[in-house]
C-alpha positions in Angstrom: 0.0 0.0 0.0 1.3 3.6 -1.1 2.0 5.4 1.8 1.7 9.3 2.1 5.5 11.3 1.8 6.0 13.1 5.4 8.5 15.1 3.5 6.6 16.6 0.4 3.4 16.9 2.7 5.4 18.8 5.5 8.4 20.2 4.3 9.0 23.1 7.4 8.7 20.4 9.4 10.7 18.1 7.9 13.6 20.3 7.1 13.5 21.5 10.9 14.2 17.7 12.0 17.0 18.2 9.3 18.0 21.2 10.7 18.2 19.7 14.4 20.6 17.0 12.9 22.6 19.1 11.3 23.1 21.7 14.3 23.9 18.6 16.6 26.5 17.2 14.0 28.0 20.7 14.3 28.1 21.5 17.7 29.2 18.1 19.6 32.7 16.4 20.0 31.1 13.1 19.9 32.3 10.7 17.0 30.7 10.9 14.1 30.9 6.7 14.6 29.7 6.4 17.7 26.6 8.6 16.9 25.6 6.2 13.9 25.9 3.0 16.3 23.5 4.9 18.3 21.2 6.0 15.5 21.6 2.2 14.4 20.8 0.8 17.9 17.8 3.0 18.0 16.9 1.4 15.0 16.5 -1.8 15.5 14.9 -1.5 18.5 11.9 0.2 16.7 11.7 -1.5 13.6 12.3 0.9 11.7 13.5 -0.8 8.4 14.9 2.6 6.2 16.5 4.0 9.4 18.3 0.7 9.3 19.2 0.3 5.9 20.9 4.0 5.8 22.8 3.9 9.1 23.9 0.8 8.1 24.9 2.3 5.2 26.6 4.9 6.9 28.6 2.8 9.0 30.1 0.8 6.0 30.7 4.5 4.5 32.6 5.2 7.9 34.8 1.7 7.2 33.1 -0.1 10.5 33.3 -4.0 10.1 30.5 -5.8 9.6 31.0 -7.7 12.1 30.8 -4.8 14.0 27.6 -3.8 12.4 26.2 -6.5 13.1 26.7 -7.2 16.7 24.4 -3.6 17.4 21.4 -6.4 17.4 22.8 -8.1 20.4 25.6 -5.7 21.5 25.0 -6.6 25.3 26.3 -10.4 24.7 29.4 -8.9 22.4 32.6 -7.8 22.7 32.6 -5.6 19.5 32.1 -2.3 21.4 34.0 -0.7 24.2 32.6 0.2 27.4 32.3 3.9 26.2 30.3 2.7 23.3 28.4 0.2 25.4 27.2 2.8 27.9 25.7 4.9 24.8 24.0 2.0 23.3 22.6 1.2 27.1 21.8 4.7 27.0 20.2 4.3 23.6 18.1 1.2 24.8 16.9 3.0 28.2 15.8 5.8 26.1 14.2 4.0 23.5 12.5 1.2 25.2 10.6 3.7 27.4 8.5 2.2 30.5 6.6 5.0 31.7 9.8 5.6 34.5 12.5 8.3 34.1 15.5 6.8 34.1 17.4 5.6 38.0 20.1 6.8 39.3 21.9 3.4 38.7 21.1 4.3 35.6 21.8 7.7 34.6 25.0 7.5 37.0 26.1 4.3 34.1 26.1 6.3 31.7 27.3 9.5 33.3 30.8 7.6 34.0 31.3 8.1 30.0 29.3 10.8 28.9 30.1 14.4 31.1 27.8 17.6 31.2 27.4 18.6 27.2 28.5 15.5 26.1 25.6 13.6 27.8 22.8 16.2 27.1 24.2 15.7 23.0 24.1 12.4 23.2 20.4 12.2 24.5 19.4 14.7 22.0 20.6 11.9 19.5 18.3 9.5 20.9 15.4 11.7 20.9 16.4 12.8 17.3 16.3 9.6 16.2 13.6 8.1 17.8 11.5 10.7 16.2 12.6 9.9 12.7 12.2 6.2 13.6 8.0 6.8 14.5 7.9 8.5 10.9 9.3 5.7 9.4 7.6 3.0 10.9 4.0 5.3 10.1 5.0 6.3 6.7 7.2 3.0 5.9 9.4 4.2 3.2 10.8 2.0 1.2 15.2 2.0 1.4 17.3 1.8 -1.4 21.2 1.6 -1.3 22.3 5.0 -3.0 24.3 4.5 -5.9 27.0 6.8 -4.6 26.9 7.3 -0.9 25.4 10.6 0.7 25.8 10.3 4.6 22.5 10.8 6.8 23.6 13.3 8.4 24.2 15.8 5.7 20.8 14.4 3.7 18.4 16.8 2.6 14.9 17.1 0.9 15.3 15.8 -2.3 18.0 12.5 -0.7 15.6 11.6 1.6 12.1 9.8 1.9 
């Protein structure tokens, strides 16, 4: 079933989700790489099948293994990711698999061992950021094609983009 374009049908609102991207991709010192495991992560959490496909995608672009890539579906029982990484994609999962609770102290505290003052408040934005785009793409259900030459999400626009 044809489903309706978020982008054509609200394009001030889409390019202001572009526009969040792009000012967080610009103002943080987090690595590019770590930001697409937790985009990733997010992901496959929600089932989101065209956020998967193009952060995948971005990750090969970045030269991650697939291995590596692949381990984000059951990164607690791996040893692909260090325990910097590991506390983002714990992060990622606590934010994304929400349970009507704010998060503990155990758990914030986690996280907060790898992830100080702007740093943390980035990387949550992230999360949020891409948990939105996930609920569009699970509603709208875009289909994901492999580009023929690669334009990374993050600098995506209008006309790249579902």
């Amino acid at each position: 079933m044809a489903r309706l374009s978020y982008p054509k049908l609200s394009p001030k609102t889409y390019e202001a989700m572009l526009n969040l991207g792009k000012t967080l991709r610009l103002d943080t010192q987090l690595e590019p790489v770590l930001l697409e495991y937790v985009k990733l992560r997010a992901s496959i959490v929600n089932g989101c099948h065209f956020c998967i496909g193009m952060h995948t995608s971005d990750l090969r672009h970045h030269n991650e293994p697939q291995t590596r890539i692949e381990a984000t579906r059951d990164w607690q029982s791996s040893d692909a990711f260090t325990p910097r990484e590991r506390a983002a994609l714990a992060w990622t999962d606590r934010l994304t698999k929400l349970d009507g609770n704010e998060t503990s102290d155990a758990e914030y505290a986690a996280v907060n061992e790898y992830f100080q003052d702007k740093d943390l408040v980035d990387l949550t934005h992230a999360i949020a950021q891409i948990n939105a785009w996930n609920r569009l793409g699970v509603a709208f259900a875009p289909e994901w094609q492999e580009p023929k030459s690669h334009v990374p999400a993050e600098t995506k626009t209008e006309t790249t983009t579902a």
